[in-house]
N, C-alpha and C positions, 0 to 999 in steps of 0.2 A: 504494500500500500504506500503510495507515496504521501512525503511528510509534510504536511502545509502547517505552514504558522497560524496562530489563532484569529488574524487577519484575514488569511486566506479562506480560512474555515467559514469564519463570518461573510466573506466571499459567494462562497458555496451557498449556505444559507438562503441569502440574499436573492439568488437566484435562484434558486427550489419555491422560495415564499411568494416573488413575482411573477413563477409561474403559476403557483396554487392560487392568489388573490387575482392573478387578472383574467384566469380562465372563468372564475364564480361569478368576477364582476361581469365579467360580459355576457353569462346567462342571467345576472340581475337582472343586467341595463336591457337585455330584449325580452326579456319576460315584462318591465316594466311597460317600453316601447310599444309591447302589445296592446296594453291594456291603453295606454294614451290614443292608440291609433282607433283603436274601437270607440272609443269617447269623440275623438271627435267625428267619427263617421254618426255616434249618433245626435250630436250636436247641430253637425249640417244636415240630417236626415227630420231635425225635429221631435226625437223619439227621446231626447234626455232635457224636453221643457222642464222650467221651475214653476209652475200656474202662480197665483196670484189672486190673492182673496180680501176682502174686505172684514178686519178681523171682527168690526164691532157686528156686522150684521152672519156672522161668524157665531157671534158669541150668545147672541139671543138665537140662536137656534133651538129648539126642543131637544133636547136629547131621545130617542129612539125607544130606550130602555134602559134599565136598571145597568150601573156604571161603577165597576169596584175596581179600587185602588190599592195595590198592596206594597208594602215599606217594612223590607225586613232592617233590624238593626241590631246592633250591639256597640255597644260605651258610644250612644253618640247624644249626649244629652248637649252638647256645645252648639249643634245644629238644627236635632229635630223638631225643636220646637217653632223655628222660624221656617222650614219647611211646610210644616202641616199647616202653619198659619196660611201661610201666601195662599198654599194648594185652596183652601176653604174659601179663600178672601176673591181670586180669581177664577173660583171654579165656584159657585154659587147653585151648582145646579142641586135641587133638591134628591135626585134621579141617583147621587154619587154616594157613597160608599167608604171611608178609607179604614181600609184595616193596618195598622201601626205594631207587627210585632217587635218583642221584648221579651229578656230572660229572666227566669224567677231570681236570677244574682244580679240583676242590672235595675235597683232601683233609682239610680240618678237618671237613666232614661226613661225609664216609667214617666216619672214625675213631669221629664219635658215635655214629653209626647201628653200628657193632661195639659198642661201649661198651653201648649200650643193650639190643645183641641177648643179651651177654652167653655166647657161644657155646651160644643155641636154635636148635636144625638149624630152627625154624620160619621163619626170618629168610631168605630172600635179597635180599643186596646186586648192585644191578643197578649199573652204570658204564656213563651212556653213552660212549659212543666221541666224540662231540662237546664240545667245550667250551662249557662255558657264560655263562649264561644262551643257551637257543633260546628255546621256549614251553612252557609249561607243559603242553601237546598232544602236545607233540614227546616229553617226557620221560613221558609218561603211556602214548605209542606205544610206547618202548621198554622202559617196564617190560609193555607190554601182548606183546609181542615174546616177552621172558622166560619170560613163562606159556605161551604156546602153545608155547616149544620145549621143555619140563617136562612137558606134555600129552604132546606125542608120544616126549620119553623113558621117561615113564613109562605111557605108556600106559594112564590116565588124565583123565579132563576135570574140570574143577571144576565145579562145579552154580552159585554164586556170587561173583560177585566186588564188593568194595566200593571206596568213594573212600574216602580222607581227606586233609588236609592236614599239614603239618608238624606245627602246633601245635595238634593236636584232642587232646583227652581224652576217647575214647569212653565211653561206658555200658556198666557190666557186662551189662545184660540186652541190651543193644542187638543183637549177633550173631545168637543165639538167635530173637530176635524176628526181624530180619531171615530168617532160615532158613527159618521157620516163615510168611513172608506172600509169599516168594517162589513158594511154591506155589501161589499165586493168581494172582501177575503176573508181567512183567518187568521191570518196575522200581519200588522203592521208595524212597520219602524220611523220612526220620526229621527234627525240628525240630531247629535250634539254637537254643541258649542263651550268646547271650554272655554271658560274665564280668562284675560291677559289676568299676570298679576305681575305687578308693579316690582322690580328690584328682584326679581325671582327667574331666571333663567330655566331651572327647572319646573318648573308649573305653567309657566309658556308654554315651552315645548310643545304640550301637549296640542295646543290652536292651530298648528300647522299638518301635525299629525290625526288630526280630527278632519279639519277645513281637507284636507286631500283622502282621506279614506272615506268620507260622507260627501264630498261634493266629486267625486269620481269613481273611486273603486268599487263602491257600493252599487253607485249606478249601473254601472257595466253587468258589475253580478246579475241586477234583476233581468236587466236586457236582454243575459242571454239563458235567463233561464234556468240559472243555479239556485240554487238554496241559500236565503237568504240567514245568516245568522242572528239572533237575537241580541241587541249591548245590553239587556237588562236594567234598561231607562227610556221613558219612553216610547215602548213599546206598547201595543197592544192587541189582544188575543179573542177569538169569540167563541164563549164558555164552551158549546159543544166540542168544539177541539180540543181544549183543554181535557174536556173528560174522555175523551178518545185519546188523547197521550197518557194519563192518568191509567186506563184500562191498561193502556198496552206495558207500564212500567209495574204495574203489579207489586205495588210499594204501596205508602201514605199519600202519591200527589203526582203531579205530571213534574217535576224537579227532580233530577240526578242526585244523591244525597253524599254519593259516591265520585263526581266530581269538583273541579274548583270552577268549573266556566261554566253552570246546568244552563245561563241563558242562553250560549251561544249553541248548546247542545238540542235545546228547545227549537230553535228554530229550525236547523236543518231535522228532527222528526218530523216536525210540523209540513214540509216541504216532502219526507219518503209517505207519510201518512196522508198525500194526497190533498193539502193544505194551499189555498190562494194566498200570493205575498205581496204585500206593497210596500217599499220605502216612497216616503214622502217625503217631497221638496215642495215646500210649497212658501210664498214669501207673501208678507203682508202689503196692501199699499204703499205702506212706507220703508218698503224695501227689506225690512229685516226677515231671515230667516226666523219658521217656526218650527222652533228645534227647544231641547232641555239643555238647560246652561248648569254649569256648574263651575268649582274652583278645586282644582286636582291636585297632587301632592306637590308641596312647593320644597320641600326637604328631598335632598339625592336618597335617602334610607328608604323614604317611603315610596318614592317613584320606581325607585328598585324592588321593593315588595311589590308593588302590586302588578308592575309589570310581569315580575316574576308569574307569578299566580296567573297570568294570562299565556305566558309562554307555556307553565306547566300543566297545566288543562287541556289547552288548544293546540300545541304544537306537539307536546309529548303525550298528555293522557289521549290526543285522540287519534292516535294512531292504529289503537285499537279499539276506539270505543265508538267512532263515527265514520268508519269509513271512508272509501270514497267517490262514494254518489253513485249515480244510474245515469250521466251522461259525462260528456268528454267536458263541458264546461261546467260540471262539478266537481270533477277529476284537478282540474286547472286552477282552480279557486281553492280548493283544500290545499294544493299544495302550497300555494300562496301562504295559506292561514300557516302552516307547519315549518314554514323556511325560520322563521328567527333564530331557532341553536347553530343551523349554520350559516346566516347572517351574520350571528355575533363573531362565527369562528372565521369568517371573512374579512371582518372588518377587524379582527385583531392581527390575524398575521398581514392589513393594511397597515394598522399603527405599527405594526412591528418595523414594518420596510421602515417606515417615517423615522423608527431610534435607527437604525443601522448604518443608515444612507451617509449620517453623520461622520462617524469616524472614516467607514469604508471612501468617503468623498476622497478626506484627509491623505487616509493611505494612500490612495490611487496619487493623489498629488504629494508626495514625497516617495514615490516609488515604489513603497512596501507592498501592495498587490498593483496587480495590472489591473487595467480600466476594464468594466463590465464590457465585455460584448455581446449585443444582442442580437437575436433572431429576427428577420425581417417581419416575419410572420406574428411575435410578442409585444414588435415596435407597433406594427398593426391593430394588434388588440390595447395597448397602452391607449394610443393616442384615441383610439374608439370609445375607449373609456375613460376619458378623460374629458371628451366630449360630450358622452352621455352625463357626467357629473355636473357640467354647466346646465344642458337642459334640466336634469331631475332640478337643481336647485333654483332654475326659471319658474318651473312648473308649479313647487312647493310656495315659492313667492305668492303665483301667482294668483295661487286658489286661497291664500292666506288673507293676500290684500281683499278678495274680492269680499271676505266675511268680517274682516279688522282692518282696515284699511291700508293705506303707501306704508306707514311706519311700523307697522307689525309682518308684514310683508317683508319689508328690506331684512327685519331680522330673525326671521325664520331661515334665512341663509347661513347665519352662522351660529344661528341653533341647531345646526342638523348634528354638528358636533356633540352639542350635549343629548342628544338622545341617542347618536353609538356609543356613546361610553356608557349609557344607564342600559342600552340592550345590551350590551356587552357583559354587565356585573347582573342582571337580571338573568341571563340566561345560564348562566354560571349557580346563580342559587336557583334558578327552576331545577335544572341539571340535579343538583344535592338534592332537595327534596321529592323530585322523581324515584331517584335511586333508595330513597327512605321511605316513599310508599309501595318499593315495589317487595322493600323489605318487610312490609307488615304494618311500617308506622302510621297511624289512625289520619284522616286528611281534619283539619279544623279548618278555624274562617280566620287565614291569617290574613286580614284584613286593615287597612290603611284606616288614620283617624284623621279626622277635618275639624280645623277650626275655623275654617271661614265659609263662606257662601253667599252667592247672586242676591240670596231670598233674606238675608238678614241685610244685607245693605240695603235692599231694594224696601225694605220696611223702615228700616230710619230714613231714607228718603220723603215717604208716603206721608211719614209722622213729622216732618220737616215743612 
């Protein structure tokens, strides 16, 4: 074997790692390329309008039927009470429903979730019987529990049922709209909008990774007929499906109790179980999207949990738990969902090159290794990818500005940084506790906490 200095070695390296990073990137960059080319084909085709609605004559609509709302939670008394306020205060319909679960160890949220209900008979407070943290499935079963034993007292069914989370701040129109497209399907998805926050790089992030996976990817999915995933906000389902996923899980509830992503699981059954899907784009007169807002983890710790948790569900637990589909553009779309572990391992042995390149320059320029030579065929895929890196971060601009305007736009270009380092440590701890569920370890709701949200500023404002 011949003997190369540690220089050389790093040499070596260097070129093994440019070959592995630039072959992925350029199935990235055309797997990406596809999904742009199809958006705009249906962009000039007409097929990916945003309609447009007038929210106030929106909002006096009748509701159709019986309209239930469900909000699992755990330790979030910091928000829930300013959710459920707004939900009531903008959602006025007598027709609604909100069921607020809680664990029999979580009396600080109890107490909010009253605070908030403000004694509206529309409010019920569920308690599970288990202490918590279970999973987020588990608590979504039991408020799911709730409602069918309220059906049979009252002998009534609900025509709709919605998700949200703790810290969502719905849409005034958003119910209404919901009512009104359930009549065509069984499940529909309304966009989120994260919150900018001010001074927080991390919780940005998330506006440009939202603004392009809801004002594009998502799109595409319906278009061509894949299965649309559920985000578990937002959403909403019509009861008879639910109880047809319910039968077919042969459990407490139509929720996975056994995964960490059951909404994202919900919707592609909902899609093999013969189910109509809609995502909804739909903008008010005055332009803004009707979508659920919220403000996301502003701490690297916690953007790393929870991404995690999305990696470890969606890309690893569903590899065998959701298959992949019944056509070639379901086939397509899963894989999309399931690339982040090697995403992350792309985009590290990228920052890798980026340490190396340093010393190795050095060397090359004092003689100690010879200068990189490259393949015509490598310079090819470089420069192709180097190209596609300008477009991807035109494109991230562009859909960024269109929902937050020029100044959150320009900086979602050099935010793309901070979210491969958070997928990067995110997929690393999905990776670990994969490997510890696969060992037997029990899955809980390791879940992110909020102190801030849309719905609590949006209420001292009101009060202003």
């Amino acid at each position: 074997m011949a003997q190369f200095t540690p220089l050389e070695w790093l040499a070596v390296a260097e070129h093994e790692l440019l070959l592995f990073a630039g072959a992925f990137f350029l199935l990235g960059a055309l797997d990406e390329f596809a999904v742009d080319l199809v958006y705009a084909w249906l962009r000039l085709t007409g097929r990916a309008r945003t309609w447009t609605i007038e929210r106030q004559a929106l909002r006096s609509r009748t509701l159709a039927g019986p309209a239930a709302l469900l909000i699992p939670t755990w330790r979030e008394e910091r928000v829930i009470e300013h959710t459920i306020a707004h939900a009531l205060a903008v959602w006025p319909y007598p027709e609604l429903r909100i069921y607020a679960g809680c664990y029999c160890n979580d009396s600080a949220t109890l107490e909010a979730i009253m605070r908030g209900a403000g004694g509206d008979p529309r409010v019920r407070v569920v308690v599970h019987g288990r202490a918590g943290p279970t999973t987020k499935a588990d608590c979504l079963n039991r408020l799911y529990a709730a409602l069918e034993h309220d059906e049979r007292r009252y002998g009534a069914e609900f025509r709709l049922v919605l998700l949200h989370d703790a810290e969502d701040m719905v849409d005034p129109a958003a119910l209404a709209l919901m009512d009104r497209a359930i009549e065509e399907a069984e499940f529909v998805q309304l966009p989120v909008l994260p919150e900018p926050q001010t001074g927080s790089w991390v919780g940005s992030h998330y506006c440009e990774e939202f603004a392009e996976a809801h004002g594009k990817a998502t799109v595409v999915r319906g278009a061509l007929g894949a299965a649309l995933p559920a985000a578990g906000v937002g959403c909403g389902f019509a009861r008879p499906m639910l109880r047809t996923i319910a039968g077919q899980m042969a459990g407490d509830g139509p929720f996975s109790i056994d995964s960490l992503t059951e909404d994202y699981e919900l919707g592609l059954r909902i899609k093999a179980a013969g189910g109509r899907q809609h995502f909804l784009r739909v903008r008010g007169a005055d332009g803004k999207l009707v979508a659920t807002r919220a403000c996301f983890p502003a701490r690297i710790d916690h953007a790393v949990r929870q991404k995690a948790r999305w990696v470890h569900g969606i890309a690893l637990q569903g590899w065998d738990r959701t298959g992949w589909g019944n056509s070639a553009a379901d086939g397509w779309m899963r894989i999309r969902d399931r690339r982040g572990p090697l995403t992350a391992l792309v985009l590290l042995a990228g920052y890798l090159l980026v340490v190396l390149g340093g010393p190795l320059f050095v060397g090359a320029r004092m003689g100690w290794v010879p200068p990189m030579r490259l393949e015509p065929a490598l310079v090819a895929i470089l420069w192709f990818n180097l190209a596609s890196f300008a477009w991807r971060a035109l494109v991230r601009a562009a859909f960024t500005a269109r929902e937050y305007g020029l100044r959150e736009g320009l900086l979602a270009i050099p935010r793309i940084v901070v979210g491969n380092v958070i997928a990067m440590m995110a997929a690393r701890r999905a990776l670990g506790a994969y490997v510890g569920s696969l060992r037997g370890k029990p899955l809980r709701w390791d879940k992110t906490f909020h102190h801030a949200l849309p719905a609590a500023i949006f209420r001292r404002e009101q009060a202003a």
